[in-house]
C-alpha positions in Angstrom: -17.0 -9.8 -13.6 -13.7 -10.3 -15.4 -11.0 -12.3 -14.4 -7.3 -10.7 -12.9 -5.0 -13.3 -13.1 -2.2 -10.9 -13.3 -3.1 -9.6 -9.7 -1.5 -12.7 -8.4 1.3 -12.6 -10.5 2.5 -9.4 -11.2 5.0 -7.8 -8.8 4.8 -4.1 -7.8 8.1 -2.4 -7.8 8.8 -1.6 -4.5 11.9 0.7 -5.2 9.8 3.3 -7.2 7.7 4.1 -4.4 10.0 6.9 -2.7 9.7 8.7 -6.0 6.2 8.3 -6.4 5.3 10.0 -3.1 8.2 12.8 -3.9 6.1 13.1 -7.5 2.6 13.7 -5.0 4.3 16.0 -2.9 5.4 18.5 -5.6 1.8 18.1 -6.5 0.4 18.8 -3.3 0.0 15.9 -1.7 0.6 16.8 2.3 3.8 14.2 2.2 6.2 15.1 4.7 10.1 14.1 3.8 9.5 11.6 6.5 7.2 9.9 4.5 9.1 9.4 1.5 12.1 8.0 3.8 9.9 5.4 5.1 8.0 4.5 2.3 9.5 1.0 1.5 9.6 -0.1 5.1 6.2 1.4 5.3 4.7 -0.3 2.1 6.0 -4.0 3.2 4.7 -3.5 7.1 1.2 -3.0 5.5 1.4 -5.5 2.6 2.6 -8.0 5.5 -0.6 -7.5 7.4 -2.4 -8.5 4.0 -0.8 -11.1 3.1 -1.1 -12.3 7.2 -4.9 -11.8 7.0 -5.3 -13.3 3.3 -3.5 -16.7 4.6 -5.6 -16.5 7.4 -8.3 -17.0 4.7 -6.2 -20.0 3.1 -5.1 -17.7 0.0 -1.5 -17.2 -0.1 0.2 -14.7 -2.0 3.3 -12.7 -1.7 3.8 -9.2 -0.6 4.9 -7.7 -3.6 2.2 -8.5 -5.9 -0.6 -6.3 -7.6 -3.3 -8.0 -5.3 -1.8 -6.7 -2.1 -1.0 -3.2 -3.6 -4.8 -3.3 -4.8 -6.3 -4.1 -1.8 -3.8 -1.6 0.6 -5.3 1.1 -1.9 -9.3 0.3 -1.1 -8.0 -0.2 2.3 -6.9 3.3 1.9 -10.0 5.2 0.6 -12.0 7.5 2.4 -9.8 7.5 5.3 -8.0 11.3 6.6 -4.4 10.5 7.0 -3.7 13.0 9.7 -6.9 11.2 11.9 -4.7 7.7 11.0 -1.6 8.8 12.5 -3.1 10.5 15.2 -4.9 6.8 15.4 -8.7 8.3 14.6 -9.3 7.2 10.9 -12.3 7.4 10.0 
């Protein structure tokens, strides 16, 4: 498999997010406007757990970089987002 040096490197930009999740809800995406209000604070209190559990595992890295984004979004798959706020993911 490859290397992905960048993952550690590369910073996501945080402030684009709100517009991202506006972009998904004019697509469809069941986003309510409280979602997109949130959506920084909401982005850092997950990428905090990450980083928390990857220095747990002696590999620090900051909140903001592709890694953490990356592994938010596998975190992410498969799971109903109604049954996660209702707090029944699946």
């Amino acid at each position: 498999m490859p290397r992905y040096p960048w993952l550690l490197t590369d910073s996501v930009d945080t402030g684009r997010t709100p517009y991202k999740i506006k972009s998904m809800k004019s697509l469809g995406v069941p986003y309510a406007d409280e979602d997109i209000d949130n959506a920084e604070s909401a982005y850092r209190e997950q990428a905090d757990a990450i980083v928390a559990g990857l220095a747990a595992s002696d590999l620090p890295v900051e909140w903001d970089k592709e890694l953490v984004a990356l592994i938010a979004y596998l975190q992410r798959l498969g799971k109903n987002e109604l049954a996660t706020h209702l707090g029944k993911a699946r």
